[in-house]
C-alpha positions as CSV (number, residue, x, y, z in Angstrom):
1,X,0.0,0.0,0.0
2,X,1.7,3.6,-1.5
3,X,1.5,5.6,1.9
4,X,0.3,9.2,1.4
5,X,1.2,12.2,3.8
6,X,-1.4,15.1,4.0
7,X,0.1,16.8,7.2
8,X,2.3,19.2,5.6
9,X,1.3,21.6,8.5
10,X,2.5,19.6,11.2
11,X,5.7,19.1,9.4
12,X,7.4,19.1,6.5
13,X,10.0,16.0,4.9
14,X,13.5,18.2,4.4
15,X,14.1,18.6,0.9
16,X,17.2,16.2,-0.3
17,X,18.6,19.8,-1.4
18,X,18.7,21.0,1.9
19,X,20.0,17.8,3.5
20,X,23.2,18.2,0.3
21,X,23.6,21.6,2.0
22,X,23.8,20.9,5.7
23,X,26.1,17.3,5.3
24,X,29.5,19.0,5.3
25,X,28.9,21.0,8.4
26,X,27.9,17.5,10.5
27,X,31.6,16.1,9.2
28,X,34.0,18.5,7.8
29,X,33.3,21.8,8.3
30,X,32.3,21.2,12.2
31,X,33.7,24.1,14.0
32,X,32.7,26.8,16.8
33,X,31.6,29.7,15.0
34,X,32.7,32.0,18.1
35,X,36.2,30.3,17.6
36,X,39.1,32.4,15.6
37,X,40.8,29.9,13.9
38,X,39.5,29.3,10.4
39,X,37.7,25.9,11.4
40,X,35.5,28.5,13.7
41,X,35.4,31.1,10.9
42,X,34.3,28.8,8.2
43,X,31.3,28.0,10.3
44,X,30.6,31.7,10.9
45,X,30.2,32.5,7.6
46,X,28.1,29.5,7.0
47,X,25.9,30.9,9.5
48,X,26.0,34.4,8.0
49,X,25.3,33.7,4.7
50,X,22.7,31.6,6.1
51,X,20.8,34.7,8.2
52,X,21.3,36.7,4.8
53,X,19.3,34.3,3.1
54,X,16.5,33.8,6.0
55,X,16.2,37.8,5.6
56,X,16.3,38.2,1.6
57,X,13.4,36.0,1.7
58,X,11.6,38.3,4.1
59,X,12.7,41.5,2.8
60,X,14.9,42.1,6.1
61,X,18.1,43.1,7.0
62,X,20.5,40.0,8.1
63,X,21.6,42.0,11.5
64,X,17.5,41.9,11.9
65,X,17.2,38.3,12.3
66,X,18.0,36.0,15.2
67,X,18.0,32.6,15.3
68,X,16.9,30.5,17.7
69,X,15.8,26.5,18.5
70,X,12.6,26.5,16.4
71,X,9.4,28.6,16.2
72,X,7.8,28.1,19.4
73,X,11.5,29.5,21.2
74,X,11.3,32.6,18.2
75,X,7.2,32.8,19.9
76,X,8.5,32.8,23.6
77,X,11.3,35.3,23.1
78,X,9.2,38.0,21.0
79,X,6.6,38.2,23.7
80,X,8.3,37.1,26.9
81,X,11.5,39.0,25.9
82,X,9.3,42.4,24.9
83,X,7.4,42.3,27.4
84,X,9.7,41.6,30.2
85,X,11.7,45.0,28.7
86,X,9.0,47.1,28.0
87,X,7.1,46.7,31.0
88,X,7.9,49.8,32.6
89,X,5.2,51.4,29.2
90,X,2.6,49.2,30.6
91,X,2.0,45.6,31.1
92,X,-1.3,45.1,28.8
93,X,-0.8,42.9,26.2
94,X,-3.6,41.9,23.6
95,X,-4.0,38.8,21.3
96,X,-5.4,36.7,19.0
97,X,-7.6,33.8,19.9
98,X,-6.9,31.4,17.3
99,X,-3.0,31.6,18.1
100,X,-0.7,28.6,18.5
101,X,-0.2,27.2,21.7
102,X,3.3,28.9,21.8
103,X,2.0,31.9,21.7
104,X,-1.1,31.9,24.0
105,X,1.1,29.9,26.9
106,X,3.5,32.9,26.7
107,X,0.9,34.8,27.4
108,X,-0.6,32.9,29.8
109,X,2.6,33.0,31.6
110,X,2.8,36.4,31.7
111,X,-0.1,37.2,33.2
112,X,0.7,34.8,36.0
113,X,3.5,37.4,36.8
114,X,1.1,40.4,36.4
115,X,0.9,41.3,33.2
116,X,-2.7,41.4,31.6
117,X,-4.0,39.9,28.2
118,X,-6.8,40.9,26.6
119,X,-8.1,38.2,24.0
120,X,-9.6,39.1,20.4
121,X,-13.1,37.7,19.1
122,X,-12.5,36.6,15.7
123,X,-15.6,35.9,12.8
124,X,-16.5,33.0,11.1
125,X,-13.6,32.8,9.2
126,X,-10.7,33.7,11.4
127,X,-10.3,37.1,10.3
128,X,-9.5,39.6,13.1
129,X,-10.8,42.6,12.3
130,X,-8.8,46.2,12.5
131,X,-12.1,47.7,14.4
132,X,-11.5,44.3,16.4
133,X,-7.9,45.3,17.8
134,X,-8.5,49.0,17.8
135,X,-11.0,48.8,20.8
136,X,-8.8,46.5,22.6
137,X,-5.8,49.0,22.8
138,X,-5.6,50.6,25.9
139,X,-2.9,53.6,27.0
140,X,-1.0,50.8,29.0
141,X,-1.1,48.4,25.5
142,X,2.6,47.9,24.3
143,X,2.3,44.8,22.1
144,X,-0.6,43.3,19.9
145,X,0.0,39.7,18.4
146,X,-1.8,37.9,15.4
147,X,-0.7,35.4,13.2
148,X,0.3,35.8,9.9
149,X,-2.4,32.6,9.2
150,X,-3.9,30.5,11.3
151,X,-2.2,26.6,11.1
152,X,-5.8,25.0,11.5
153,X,-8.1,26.4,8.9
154,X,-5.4,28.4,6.6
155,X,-6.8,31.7,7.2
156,X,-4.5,34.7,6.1
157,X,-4.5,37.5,8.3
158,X,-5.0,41.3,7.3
159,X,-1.6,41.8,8.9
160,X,-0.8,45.0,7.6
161,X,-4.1,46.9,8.5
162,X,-3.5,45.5,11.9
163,X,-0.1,46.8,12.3
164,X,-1.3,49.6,10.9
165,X,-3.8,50.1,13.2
166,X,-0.8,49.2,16.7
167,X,1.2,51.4,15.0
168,X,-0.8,54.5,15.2
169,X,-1.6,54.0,18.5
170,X,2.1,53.2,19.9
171,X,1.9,50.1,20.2
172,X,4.2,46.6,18.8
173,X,2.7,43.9,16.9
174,X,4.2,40.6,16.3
175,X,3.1,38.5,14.2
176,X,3.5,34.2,14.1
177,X,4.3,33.2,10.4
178,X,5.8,29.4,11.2
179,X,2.7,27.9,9.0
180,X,2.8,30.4,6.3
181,X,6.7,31.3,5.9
182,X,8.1,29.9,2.8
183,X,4.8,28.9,1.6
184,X,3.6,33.0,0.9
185,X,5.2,35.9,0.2
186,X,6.1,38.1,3.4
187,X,7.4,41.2,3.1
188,X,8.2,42.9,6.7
189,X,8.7,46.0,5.5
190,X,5.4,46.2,3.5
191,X,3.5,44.6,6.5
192,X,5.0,47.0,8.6
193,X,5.7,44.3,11.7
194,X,8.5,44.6,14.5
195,X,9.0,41.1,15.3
196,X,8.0,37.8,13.2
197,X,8.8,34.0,14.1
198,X,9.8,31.5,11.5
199,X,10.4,27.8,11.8
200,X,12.5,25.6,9.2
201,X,10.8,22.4,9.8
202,X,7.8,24.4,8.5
203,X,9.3,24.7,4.9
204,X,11.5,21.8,4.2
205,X,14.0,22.7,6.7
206,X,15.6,20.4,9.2
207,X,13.6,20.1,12.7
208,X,15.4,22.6,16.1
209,X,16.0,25.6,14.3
210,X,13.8,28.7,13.6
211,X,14.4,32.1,13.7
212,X,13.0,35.9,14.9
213,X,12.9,38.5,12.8
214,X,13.5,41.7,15.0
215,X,12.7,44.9,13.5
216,X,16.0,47.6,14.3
217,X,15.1,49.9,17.4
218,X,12.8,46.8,18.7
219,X,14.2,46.2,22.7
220,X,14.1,42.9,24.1
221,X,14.9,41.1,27.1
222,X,17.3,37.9,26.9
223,X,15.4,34.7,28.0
224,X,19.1,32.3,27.2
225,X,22.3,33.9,28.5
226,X,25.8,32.4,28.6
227,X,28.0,33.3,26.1
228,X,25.8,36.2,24.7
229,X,25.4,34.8,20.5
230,X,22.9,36.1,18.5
231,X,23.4,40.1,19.2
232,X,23.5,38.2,23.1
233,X,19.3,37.5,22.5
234,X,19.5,34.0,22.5
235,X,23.4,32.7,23.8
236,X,24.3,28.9,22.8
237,X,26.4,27.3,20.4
238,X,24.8,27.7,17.0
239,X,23.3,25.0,15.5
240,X,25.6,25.6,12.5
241,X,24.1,22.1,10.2
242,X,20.6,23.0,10.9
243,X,20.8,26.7,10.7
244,X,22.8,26.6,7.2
245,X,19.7,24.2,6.1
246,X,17.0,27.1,7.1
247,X,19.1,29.2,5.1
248,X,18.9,26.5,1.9
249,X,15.3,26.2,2.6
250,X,14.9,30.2,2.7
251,X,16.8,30.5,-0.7
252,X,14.4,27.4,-2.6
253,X,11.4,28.9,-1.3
254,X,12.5,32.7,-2.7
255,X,12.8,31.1,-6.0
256,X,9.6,28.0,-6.0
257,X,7.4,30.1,-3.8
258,X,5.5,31.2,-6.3
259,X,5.1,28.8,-9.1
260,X,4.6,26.0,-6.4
261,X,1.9,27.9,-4.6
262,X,-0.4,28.2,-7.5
263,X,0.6,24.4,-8.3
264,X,-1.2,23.8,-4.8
265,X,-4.3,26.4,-4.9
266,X,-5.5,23.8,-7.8
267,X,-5.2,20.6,-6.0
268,X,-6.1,22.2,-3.2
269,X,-9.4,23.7,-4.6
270,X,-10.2,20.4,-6.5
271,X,-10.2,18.5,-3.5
272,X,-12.2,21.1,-1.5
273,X,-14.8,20.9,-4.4
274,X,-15.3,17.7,-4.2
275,X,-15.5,16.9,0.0
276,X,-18.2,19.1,0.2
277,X,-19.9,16.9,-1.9
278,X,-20.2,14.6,1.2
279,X,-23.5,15.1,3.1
280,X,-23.1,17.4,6.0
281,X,-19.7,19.2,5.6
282,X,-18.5,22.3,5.7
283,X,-15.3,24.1,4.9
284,X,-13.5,25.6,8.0
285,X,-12.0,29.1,7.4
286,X,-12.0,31.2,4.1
287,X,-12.7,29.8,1.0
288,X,-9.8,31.5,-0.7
289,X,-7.8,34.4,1.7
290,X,-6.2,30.7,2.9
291,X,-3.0,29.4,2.5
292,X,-2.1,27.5,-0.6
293,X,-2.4,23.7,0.3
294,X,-4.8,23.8,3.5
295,X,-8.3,22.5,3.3
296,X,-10.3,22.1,6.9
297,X,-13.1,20.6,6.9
298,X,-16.0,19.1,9.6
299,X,-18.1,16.2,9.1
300,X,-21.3,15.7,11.1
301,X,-21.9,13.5,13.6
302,X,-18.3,11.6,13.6
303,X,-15.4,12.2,15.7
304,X,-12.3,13.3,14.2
305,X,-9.7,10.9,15.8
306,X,-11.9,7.8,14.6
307,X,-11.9,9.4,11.0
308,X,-7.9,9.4,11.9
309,X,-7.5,6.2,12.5
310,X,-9.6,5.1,9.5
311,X,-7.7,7.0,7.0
312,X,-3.8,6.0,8.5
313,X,-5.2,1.9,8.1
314,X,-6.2,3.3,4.9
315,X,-2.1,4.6,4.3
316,X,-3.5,8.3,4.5
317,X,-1.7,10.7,7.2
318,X,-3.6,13.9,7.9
319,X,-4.8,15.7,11.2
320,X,-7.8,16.3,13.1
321,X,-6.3,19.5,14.3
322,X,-2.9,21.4,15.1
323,X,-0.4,18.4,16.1
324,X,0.9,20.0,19.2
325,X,-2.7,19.8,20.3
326,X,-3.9,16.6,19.4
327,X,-2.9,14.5,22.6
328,X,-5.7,16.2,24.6
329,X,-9.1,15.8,24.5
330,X,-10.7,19.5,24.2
331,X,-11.9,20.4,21.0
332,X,-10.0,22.9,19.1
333,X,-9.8,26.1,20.4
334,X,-9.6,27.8,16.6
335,X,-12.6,26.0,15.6
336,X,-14.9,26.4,18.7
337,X,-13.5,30.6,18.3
338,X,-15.2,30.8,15.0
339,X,-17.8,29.5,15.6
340,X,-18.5,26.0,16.4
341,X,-19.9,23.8,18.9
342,X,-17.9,21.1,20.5
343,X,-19.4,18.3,18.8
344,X,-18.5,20.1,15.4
345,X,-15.0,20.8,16.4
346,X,-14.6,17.2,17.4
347,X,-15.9,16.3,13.7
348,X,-13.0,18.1,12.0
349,X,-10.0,17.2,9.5
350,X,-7.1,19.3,8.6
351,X,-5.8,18.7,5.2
352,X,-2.5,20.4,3.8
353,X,-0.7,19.5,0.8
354,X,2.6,20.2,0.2
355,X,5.8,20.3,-2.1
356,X,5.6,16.6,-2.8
357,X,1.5,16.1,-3.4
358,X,0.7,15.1,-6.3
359,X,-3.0,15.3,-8.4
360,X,-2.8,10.9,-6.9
361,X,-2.7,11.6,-3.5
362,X,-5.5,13.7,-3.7
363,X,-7.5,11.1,-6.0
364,X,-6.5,8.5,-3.5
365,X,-7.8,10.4,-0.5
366,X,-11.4,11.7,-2.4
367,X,-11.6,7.6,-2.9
368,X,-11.2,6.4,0.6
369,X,-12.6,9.3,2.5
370,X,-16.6,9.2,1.4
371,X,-17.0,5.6,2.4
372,X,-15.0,6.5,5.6
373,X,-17.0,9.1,6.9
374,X,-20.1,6.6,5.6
375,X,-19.2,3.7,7.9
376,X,-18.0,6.5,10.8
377,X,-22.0,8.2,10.7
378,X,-23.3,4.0,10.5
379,X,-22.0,3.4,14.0
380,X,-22.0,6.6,15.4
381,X,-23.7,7.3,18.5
382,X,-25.9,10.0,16.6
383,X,-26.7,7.8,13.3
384,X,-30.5,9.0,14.1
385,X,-30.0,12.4,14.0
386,X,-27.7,12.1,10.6
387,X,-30.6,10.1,8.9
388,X,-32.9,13.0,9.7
389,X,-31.2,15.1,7.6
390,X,-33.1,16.5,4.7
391,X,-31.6,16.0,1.3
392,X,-30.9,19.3,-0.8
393,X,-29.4,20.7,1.7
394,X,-26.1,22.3,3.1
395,X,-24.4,22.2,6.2
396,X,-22.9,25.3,7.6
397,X,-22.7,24.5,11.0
398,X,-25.5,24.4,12.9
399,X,-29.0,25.0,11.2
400,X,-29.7,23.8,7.4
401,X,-29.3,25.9,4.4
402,X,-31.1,25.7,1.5
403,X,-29.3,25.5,-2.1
């Protein structure tokens, strides 16, 4: 049985170009790039040339980026580390709901040490709204945080209005762009941002490295110290292999991003077309402000980790929500935030293609999945209410719509 891998949002394989790139530096080009001698200074340019190619693909400066251990460390130090030195502005911080776990624990832990968080509504897609984040900020607000898109349902943010909108009121924003990095283009300077986190594993990078993209005049507090690397934000011995592969990564997207993206809107939108064909699902997030290969969908009256299970015996590997998430049992906090219910969160299935889907894998999983969420509604607990369900009509959570 060919096995087919539809969780390109958890993570990505590394490309076999990266992996050429980062073999020298495991083996022969090994050393300390704080060291003099030219074993140390072969490494240090490594890693330079490396942060100038994690920037180019942002449109930053190299001196602006910092790398760290992986996105959720590039999360922790953007808001832990600017809060913790801008807290003598004011200690209100506001944010998005539908944020990544990295994000919303780091807030979380700053309000146990007396800071305050205000959370934002979002609508039915995801979208924050400028009017949204503009009656949130207070005169003690110093930074406002919303993703750059949402990892569950795809949704692209408004990013720049938003900043926009922080900006003229003095405050930072920082937005989380580990899903969408590599995969859209992102400009900083356009969006107008003064920190961004970005994750190699995300884009055909290796796992444990990511990076911060901090804005010149942007203060932060160090949460590593030791030997003060990394304009002495985030001290430790670089991880020289994995960071030269981010920067390998960073320099295939620049020049695939593009051409690959649209490659992946048309699978993407096939597939989409022909899931809602099943009875009594709907599409999670915006039907097209969404990122290139996600598709979210929920099924009634089936569980999402059963419809899990079904698909990997069938060889298919996707998600019923974000993977740092799915060892708990709550439903996810993105889909109950737009909207709904917990039985209809538990019903969802996160689809994301990727640089190695093919138009097969998605005829293979259009095959398998009708029958699957068939024999999942035969033995589910609420098989009576399913076969009430009037024909000629469309599920959009909730009540029936006519078509």
């Amino acid at each position: 049985m060919k096995r087919v891998y539809l969780d390109y949002s958890s993570t990505t394989p590394v490309d076999e170009r990266v992996v050429e790139a980062m073999m020298p530096y495991f083996t022969e080009k090994y050393g300390n790039p704080t060291s003099f001698y030219s074993f140390g200074q072969e490494a240090k340019q490594a890693v330079e040339e490396a942060r100038a190619k994690v920037a180019e693909l942002i449109n930053a400066s190299p001196e602006e980026i910092i790398f760290t251990s992986g996105g959720t460390e590039a999360c922790n130090l953007a808001i832990k580390g600017f809060a913790l030195k801008n807290k003598k502005r004011g200690k209100h911080i506001v944010v998005s709901k539908i944020e990544h776990f990295a994000v919303l624990e780091a807030c979380r832990w700053l309000a146990e040490r007396g800071f305050e968080v205000s959370y934002l509504d979002v609508d039915e897609y995801g979208f924050v709204e400028p009017g949204t984040l503009e009656q949130a900020i207070r005169e003690d607000t110093i930074l406002a945080i919303v993703n750059h898109a949402n990892n569950e349902i795809g949704t692209i943010e408004p990013i720049k209005e938003l900043a926009e909108v922080a900006q003229d009121r003095g405050v930072a924003f920082f937005s989380d762009a580990c899903i969408s990095n590599g995969s859209v283009e992102i400009d900083v300077e356009e969006l107008g941002v003064d920190l961004l986190a970005m994750s190699a594993h995300k884009m055909y990078g290796p796992k444990g490295v990511g990076a911060l993209y901090v804005a010149k005049g942007t203060r932060l507090e160090a949460l590593l110290h030791g030997g003060g690397q990394e304009r002495k934000l985030r001290s430790g011995t670089e991880n020289v292999p994995g960071i030269v592969g981010f920067g390998r990564a960073a320099e295939i997207a620049k020049k695939e991003m593009r051409s690959e993206a649209e490659r992946l809107m048309k699978l993407r939108d096939e597939l989409i077309r022909e899931v809602l064909k099943i009875p009594r699902t709907r599409l999670n997030g915006h039907p097209e402000k969404r990122l290139p290969g996600n598709a979210n969908f929920a099924f009634a009256f089936i569980e999402g980790e059963g419809l899990i299970l079904e698909l990997d015996f069938e060889g298919i590997s996707a998600s019923t929500g974000s993977a740092c998430s799915s060892p708990t049992l709550e439903p996810s906090h993105v889909l109950t935030a737009i909207g709904l219910s917990h039985a209809e969160a538990h019903g969802s299935l996160r689809v994301t293609l990727g640089r190695f889907s093919t138009r097969e894998d998605v005829k293979r999983l259009l095959e398998v999945l009708p029958r699957v969420v068939k024999r999942l509604r035969e033995i589910s607990p609420f098989k009576e209410s399913f076969e009430d369900y009037v024909e000629g009509t469309e599920w959009k959570g909730g009540e029936h719509h006519h078509v």
